[in-house]
N, C-alpha and C positions, 0 to 999 in steps of 0.2 A: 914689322915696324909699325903699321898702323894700326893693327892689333893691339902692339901696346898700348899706343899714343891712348886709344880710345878705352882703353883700360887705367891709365890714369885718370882721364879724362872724367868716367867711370869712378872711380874711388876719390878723386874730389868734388865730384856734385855729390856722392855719400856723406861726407864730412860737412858741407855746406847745409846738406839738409837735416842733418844731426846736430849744430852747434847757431845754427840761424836764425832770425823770427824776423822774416822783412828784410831782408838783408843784413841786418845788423846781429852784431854778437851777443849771447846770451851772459848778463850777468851772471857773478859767482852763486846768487842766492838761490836764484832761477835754477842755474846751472846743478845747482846740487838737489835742488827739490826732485830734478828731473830724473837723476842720476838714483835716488831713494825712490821713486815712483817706480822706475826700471828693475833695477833689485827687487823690490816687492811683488810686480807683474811676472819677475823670472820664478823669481821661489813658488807662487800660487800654479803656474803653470806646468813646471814639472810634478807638482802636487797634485795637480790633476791628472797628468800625465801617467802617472804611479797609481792612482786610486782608478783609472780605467783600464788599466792593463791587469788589473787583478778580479775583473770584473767577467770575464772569463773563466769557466773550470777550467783550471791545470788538469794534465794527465794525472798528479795525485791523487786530485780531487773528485774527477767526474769517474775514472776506474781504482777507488781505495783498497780495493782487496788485492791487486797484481804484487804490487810489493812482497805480503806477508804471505799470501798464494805461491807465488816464486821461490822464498825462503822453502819454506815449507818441504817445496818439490824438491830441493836441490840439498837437502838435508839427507844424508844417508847414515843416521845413528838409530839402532835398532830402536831407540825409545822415543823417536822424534813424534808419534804419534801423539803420546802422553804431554809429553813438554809443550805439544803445538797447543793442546787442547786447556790447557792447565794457565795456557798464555792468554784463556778466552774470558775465564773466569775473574771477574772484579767483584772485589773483597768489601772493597768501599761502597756504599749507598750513592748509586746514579739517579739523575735528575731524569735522565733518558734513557730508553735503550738504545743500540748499535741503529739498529734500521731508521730511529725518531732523530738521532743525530747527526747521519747522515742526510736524511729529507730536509732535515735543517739549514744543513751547510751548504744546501743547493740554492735555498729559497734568495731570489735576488739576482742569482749570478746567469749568467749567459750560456746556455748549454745543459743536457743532458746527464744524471745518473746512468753508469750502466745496472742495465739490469740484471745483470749477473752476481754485482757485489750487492744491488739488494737481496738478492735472494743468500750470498754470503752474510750477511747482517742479521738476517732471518734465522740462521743456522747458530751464529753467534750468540742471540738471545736465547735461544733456544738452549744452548749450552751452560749458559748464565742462568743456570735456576738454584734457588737456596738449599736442595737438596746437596749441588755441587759445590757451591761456596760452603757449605759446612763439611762438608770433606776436605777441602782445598785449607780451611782452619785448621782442625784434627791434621792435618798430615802438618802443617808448618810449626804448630806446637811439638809434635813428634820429632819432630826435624831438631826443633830447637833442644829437646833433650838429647837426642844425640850428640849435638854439638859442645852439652856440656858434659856430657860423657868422655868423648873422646879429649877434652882440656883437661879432664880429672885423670884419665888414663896416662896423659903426654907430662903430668906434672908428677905422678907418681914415678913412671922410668924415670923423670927425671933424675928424683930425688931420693933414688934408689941406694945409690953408692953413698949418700950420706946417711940416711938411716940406717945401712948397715955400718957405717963402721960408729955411729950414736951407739950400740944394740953391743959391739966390740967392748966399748969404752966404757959399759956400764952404766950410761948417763939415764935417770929415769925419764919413762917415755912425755911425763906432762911438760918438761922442758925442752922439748925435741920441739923445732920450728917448724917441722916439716910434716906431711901432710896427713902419711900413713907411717906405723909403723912396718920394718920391714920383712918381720913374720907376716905380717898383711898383707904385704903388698901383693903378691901372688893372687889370693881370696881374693882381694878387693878389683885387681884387675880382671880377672876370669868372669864377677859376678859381672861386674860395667859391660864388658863385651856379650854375655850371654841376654844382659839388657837391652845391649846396643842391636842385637840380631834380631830381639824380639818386637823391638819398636820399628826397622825397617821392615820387617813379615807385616808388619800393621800397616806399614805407608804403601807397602805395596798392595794388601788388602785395599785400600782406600782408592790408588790408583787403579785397580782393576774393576772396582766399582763405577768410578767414576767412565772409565773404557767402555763398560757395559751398558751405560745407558744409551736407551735409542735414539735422544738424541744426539748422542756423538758418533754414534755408527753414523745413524744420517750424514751429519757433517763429515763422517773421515769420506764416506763415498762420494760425497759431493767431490771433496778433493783431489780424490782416487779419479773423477772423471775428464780425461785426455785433450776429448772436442770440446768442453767447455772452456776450458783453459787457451785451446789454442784459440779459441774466438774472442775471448780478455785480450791474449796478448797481442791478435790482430787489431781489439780498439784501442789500446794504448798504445801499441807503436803509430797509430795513426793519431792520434789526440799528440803525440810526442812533437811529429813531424810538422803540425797543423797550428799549432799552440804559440810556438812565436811569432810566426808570421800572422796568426789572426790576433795577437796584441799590439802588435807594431801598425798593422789596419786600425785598428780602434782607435790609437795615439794619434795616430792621420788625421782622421777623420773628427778627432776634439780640436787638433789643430787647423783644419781650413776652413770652416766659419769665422777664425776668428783672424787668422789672415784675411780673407777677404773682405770681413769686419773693415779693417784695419786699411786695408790696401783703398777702400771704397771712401773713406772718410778724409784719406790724404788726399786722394785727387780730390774730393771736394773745398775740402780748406783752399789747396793749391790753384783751384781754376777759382774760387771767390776769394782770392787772397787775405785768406785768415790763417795769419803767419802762426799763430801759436798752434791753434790748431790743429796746423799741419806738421808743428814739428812736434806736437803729441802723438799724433798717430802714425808718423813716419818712425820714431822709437816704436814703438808699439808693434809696428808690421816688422822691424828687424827683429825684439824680440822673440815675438811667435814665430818667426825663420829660423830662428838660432835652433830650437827643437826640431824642427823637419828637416834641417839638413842632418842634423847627429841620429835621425830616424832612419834616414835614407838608408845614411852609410852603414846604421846597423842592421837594416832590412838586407841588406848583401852581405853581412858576417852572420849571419844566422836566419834560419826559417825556411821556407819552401826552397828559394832560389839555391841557397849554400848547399840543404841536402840533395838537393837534384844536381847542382856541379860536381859535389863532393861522388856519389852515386855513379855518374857518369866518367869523373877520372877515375873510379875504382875499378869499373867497368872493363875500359881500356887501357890500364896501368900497372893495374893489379892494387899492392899496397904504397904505392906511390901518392899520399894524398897530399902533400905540400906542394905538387903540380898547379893544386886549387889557389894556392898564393901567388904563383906567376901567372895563373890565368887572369887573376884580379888585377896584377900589377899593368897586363899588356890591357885588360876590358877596362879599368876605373879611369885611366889618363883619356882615352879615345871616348868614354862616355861622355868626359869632362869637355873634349874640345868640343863635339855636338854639341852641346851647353852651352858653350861659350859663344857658338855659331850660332845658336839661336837667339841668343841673348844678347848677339851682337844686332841683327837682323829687328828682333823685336822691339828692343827697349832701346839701345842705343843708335836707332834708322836717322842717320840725317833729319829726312822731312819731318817724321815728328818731334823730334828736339830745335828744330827752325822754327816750328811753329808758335812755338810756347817760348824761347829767344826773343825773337823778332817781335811778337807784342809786350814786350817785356822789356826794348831798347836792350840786348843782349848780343854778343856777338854770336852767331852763329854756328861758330866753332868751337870757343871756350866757357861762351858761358855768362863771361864779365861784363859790365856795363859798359856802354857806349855814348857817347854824344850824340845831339840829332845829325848835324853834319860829317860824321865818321863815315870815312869809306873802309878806310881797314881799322882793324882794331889796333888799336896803342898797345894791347900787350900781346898776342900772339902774331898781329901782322896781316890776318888773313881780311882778304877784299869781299865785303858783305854783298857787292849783288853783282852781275852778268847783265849781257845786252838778249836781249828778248828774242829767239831767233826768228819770230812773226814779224813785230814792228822796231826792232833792235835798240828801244830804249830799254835802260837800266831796269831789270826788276829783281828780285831777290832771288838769292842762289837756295837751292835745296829745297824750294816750295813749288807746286806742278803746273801754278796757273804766275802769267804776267799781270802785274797789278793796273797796267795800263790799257793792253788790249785785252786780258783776259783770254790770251791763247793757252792749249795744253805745252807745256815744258818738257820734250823728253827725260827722261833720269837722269841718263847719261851725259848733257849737255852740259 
């Protein structure tokens, strides 16, 4: 019950301090300037928020070769060699090579290339030489003839059955629609395919070429090697594990200077009573709150902490990982009432809201204004001071010292 109490108590000096200047209400005009000031501080903050979390290599980015390294492996078609290598090869005129592009995409960001994918990059370029691009040509022209081969072939069966019965009917051949005659057709398919066979003997020529060269040996051996791979996929599953929770730190950390900014500026306004002021930078410190608390809670759905609960219910459960949901459900309420208990203790302590009351002509308890002659307040009731238990004249309740003898006040009293 007094939990509550002081929990309203709590969310309407929020409200007070949100829509106030001096006690008084903020006009509509005001009121809306403040409200577009708010909005625009929210948008530029998550924007920041966004542009420092990317400010970090992702596992993408800092190990590039695991991906197509991992394809590669997990490829078991006799020709995946050819295919992988052929995947290396760019047709188009680069600005850069693989290794210069990569250095590139590092420049600025927070974290480490591994070494491994430059030496992958290495291999890359290396593959990428105009000897291979003009084979990788030659064979897609080749290709392409095939492919009209085999439309020329699929359109002559087609149009088989009517060229023969055109050839029945007596109809002469220059009026026939159709493509071949059907004394031809036979000839004309047999040549296509004996074409067809000879321009694949050439691509694979081309292909065994391209196999051949040292640098693709190099590269396929690189790939071919076991311990280097397992040491990729030990840095990336650790870049994996590491990577949320070291962006969710960054976002932190752009927001509490600016909280404290914030927080330092209202108690100024607040103890010089510069009403406006203070109800600029009190917006201000709730905005850059609204980010750290939605950090918090994603800082416990993802990053170190989840995969080590996650890890630890697998551990003990086996495949039971929705255990990780009730564990949050019974940890996030008990975290919260600590929270609540500190924040009752620190921010909402009697003696420091008396103090700042009581020079204020405020009741003590509520908040509201008082008369000089009030002993209790008109709107909650409550009796603003105690007999002294040194000289037992009235002094004020909730403050440690009597205003008259200046004895210490136990708490409790």
């Amino acid at each position: 019950m007094r939990i509550g109490r002081k929990l309203r108590q709590a969310w309407g000096a929020f409200w007070r301090r949100s829509r106030l200047v001096n006690g008084e209400p903020l006009n509509w005009v005001s009121l809306t300037v403040i409200i577009l000031v708010d909005i625009f501080i929210l948008i530029n903050v998550f924007s920041g928020l966004s542009e420092i979390s990317h400010w970090p290599l992702s596992p993408s980015q800092a190990q590039p070769c695991y991906e197509p390294w991992q394809s590669y492996r997990q490829d078991r078609g006799s020709d995946r060699a050819i295919r992988f290598l052929k995947q290396q090869i760019i047709l188009e005129p680069l600005p850069q090579g693989h290794l210069e592009q990569l250095e590139e995409s590092a420049k600025g960001k927070l974290g480490t290339l591994s070494s491994i994918c430059l030496t992958y990059a290495k291999y890359q370029d290396a593959v990428n030489h105009p000897p291979n691009q003009a084979r990788l040509r030659q064979q897609q022209k080749k290709q392409a003839q095939i492919q009209t081969l085999e439309a020329s072939n699929a359109r002559i069966r087609q149009e088989y059955g009517s060229t023969l019965l055109e050839q029945l009917a007596g109809q002469p051949p220059e009026q026939s629609i159709n493509l071949v005659e059907a004394a031809k057709a036979k000839v004309t398919l047999e040549a296509n395919n004996r074409q067809i066979a000879a321009l694949k003997n050439e691509i694979a020529a081309l292909e065994q070429a391209i196999l051949q060269e040292p640098s693709s040996q190099a590269f396929l051996n690189f790939l071919e090697d076991t311990t280097q791979f397992a040491q990729l996929e030990s840095e990336y599953r650790r870049s994996q594990f590491w990577y949320p929770s070291l962006q969710l730190l960054l976002q932190v950390l752009f927001l509490l200077p600016l909280i404290s900014i914030a927080l330092w500026v209202y108690r100024f306004g607040d103890r010089h009573h510069y009403g406006l002021l203070a109800l600029m930078s009190w917006h201000l410190l709730v905005i850059f709150s609204i980010p750290l608390v939605l950090k918090i809670f994603e800082l416990l759905q993802v990053g170190a902490l989840f995969e080590w609960l996650s890890s630890w219910i697998l551990a003990l459960f086996g495949g039971l990982l929705f255990l990780v949901s009730y564990l949050y459900i019974l940890l996030i309420p008990a975290v919260g009432f600590g929270v609540i208990k500190v924040a009752q203790a620190v921010f909402l302590n009697p003696q420091r809201q008396a103090a700042g009351r009581i020079q204020k002509q405020r009741c003590v308890r509520c908040g509201k204004r008082l008369r000089d002659l009030d002993q209790h307040c008109p709107h909650c009731g409550y009796l603003q001071w105690m007999p002294c238990p040194s000289c037992g004249r009235p002094t004020y309740r909730h403050l440690p010292y009597c205003r008259h003898c200046g004895a210490l006040i136990p708490p409790n009293s």
